[in-house]
N, C-alpha and C positions, 0 to 999 in steps of 0.2 A: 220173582222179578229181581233184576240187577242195580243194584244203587252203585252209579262211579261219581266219584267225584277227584278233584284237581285243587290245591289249596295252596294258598301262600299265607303269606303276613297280613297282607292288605284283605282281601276276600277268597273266596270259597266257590267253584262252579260246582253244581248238581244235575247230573241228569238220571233220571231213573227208568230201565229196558225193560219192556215185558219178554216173556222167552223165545219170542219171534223176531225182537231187537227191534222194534219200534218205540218210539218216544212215548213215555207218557206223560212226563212233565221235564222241562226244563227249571232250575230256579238257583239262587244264591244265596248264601249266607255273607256274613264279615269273617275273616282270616281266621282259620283254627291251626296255626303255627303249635304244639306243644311243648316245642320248646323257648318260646318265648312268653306263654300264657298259662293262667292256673286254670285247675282242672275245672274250677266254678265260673270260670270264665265259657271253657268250651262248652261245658253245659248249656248254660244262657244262651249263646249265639247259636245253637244247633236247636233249642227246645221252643224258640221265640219261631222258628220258620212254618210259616202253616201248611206251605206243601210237604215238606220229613214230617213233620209231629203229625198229619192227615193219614200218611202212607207209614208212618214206624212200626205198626203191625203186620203190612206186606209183604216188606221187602226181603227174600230170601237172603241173597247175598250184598254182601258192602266190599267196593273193593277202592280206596280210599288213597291218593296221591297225593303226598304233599310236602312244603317245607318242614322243615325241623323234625322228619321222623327216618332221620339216617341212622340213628342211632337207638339201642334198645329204650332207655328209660323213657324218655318222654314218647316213645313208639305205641308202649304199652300202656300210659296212660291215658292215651287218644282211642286206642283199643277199647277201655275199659265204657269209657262215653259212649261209645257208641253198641256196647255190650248190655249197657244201661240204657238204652234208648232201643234200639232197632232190638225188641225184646221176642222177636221169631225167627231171626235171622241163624240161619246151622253155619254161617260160613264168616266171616270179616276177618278182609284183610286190609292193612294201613301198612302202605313203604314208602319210598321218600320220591319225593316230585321229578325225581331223574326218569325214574321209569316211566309213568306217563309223557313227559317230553321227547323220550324214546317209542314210546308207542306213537304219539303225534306226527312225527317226523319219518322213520323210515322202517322197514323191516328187514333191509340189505346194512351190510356193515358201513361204521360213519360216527364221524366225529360229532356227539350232539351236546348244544350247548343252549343253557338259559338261562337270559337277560330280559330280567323282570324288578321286581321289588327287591331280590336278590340275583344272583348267578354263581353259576354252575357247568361244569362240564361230564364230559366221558367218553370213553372210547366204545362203541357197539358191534361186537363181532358178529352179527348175525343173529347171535342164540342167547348171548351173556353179556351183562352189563359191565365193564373198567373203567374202577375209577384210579386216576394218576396222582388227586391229590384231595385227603381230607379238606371240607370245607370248615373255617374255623369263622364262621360269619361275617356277621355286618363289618366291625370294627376292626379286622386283621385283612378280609381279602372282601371279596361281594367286587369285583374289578368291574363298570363298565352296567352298573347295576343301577337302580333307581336310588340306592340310599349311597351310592358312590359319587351319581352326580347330584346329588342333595346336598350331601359336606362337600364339595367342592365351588358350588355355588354360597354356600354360606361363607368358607373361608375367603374366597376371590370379592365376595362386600366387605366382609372385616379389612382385609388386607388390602383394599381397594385398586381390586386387580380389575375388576368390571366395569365395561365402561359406562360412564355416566348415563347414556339414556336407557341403558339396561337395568342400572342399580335402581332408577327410580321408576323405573316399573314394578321393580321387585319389591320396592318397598309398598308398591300399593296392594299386592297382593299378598303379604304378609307380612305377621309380628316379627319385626326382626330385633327386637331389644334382645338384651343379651340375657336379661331376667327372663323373659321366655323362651328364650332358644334353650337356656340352663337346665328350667323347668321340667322341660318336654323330654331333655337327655338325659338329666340324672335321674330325675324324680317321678316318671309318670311310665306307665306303661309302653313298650312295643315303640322304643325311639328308633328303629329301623323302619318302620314304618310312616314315623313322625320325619325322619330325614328324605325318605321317598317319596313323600306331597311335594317336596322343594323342585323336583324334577320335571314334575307335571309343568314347570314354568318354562321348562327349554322345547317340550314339547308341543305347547298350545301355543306359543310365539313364533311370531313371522323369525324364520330362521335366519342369523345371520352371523359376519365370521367371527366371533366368539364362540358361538352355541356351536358351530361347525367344529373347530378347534379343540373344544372342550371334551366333544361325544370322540372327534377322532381317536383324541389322546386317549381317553377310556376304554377306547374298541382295540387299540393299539397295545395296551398294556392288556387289556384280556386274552389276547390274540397271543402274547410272549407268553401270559404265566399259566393259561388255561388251554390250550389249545397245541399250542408246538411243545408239550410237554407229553406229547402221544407220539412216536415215533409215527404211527398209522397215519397222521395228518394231510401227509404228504402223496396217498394215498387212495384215500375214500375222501366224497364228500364231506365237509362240515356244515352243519344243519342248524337254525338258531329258534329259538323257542321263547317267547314271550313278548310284552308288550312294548320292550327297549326294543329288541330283535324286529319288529313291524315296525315302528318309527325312526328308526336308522337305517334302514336294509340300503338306501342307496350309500351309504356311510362305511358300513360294513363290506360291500362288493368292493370300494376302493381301497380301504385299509388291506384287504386279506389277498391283493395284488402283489406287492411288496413281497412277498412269504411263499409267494407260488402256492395257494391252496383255491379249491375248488367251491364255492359255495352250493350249498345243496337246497335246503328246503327252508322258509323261513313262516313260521306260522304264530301267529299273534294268540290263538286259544289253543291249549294244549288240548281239549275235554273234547273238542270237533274231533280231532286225530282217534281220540280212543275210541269215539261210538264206533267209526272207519273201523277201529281195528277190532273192537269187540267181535263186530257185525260178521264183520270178513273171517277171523283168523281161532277168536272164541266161541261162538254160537254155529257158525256154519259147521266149522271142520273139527272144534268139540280139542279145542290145542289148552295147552294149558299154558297159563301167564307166566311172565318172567318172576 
């Protein structure tokens, strides 16, 4: 059986194929990020789920999407969990959440991007994945992302850029002392995660022209540093992947006007795309993954 899963900072999606590519469970875990969390962290949140801890003897193959494994070190420590857990498994593989947004999205060449708890881009030739720019996280880039318009909504209260019947809604839905804002960023675990709750507030409110404003500028500057940084842009679709990417898409069709580029697909769960592609492109025709 095939264990995929799709992972960020915030949670974890799980579904497990038997080799006819049928479901046999769907379920979730909280965020196994590695390079934002210790290794006894991922343990916990993977050993706690009673659908994986039920099926950890079954599962042949693992093939594991997600934030923070763009790079070797924490790549391999995420490996090793689940090397230590799925203790039958001949196969596990862990890459980084681009590829599944790519597999989500399209299998024709295209500009594919995700806006989520972080963001992301890349150019997709068909066969190979291009990336134009290392991502250097939360605190240098994430443009347009869920902990982007988190600090932007906290500094627009400080600076009291917000207008007042917005400020004091905001305050009813969270601590906003500066003792715990402080708290939660220097001192406590996964403040990328802790700045992307703030979002969820421009999200589940009656929208209006701030919140407009706010996402434009976001989708605007992701659009400059993430996307027309591919010559291909102009070209192929650009495709958006994540839960910003579903809650803006009327936002996004008008920003990406401006720039003459094409919008292609926009899909709020990355982990639907992969069964799609598993089904299709790995189990039927027996292709190997990117």
């Amino acid at each position: 059986m095939i264990l995929l899963a799709d992972g960020g900072s915030t949670k974890c999606d799980w579904i497990l194929l038997d080799d006819s590519g049928e479901i046999v469970f769907k379920t979730r875990t909280e965020g196994l990020n590695p390079a934002v969390f210790e290794k006894s962290l991922l343990e916990e949140r993977i050993n706690k789920n009673e659908e994986l801890y039920a099926y950890r003897d079954k599962v042949d193959i693992v093939n594991f999407y997600g934030a923070g494994c763009g790079t070797i070190k924490p790549t391999m420590v995420l490996k090793k969990v689940f090397e230590e857990f799925f203790t039958n498994a001949n196969e596990i593989v862990v890459k980084e959440d681009m590829v599944a947004a790519v597999y989500a999205a399209t299998t024709e060449p295209g500009i594919v991007c995700i806006l989520g708890t972080g963001s992301n881009s890349c150019y997709f030739d068909g066969d190979d994945i291009h990336m134009s720019v290392d991502s250097l996280g939360y605190i240098l880039m994430d443009e347009a992302s869920g902990n982007h318009f988190g600090k932007r909504l906290i500094r627009d209260y400080y600076y009291k850029r917000m207008p007042p019947e917005v400020a004091s809604e905001f305050e009813k839905q969270f601590d906003l002392s500066s003792d715990a804002i402080k708290e939660n960023l220097y001192k406590r675990e996964n403040p990328n995660t802790y700045l992307a709750s703030f979002a969820e507030f421009i999200f589940t409110s009656e929208r209006n022209g701030y919140f407009y404003k706010i996402i434009t500028e976001g989708i605007q500057e992701f659009i400059e540093t993430r996307v027309l940084c591919f010559p291909e842009a102009q070209n192929v679709p650009v495709h958006f992947i994540g839960s910003i990417a579903h809650f803006s898409e009327d936002i996004i069709r008008a920003a990406v006007w401006p720039y003459h580029l094409t919008v292609g697909n926009i899909v709020r769960r990355p982990i639907d795309g992969i069964i799609d592609y598993y089904r299709n492109e790995v189990i039927k025709k027996k292709t190997k993954v990117i």
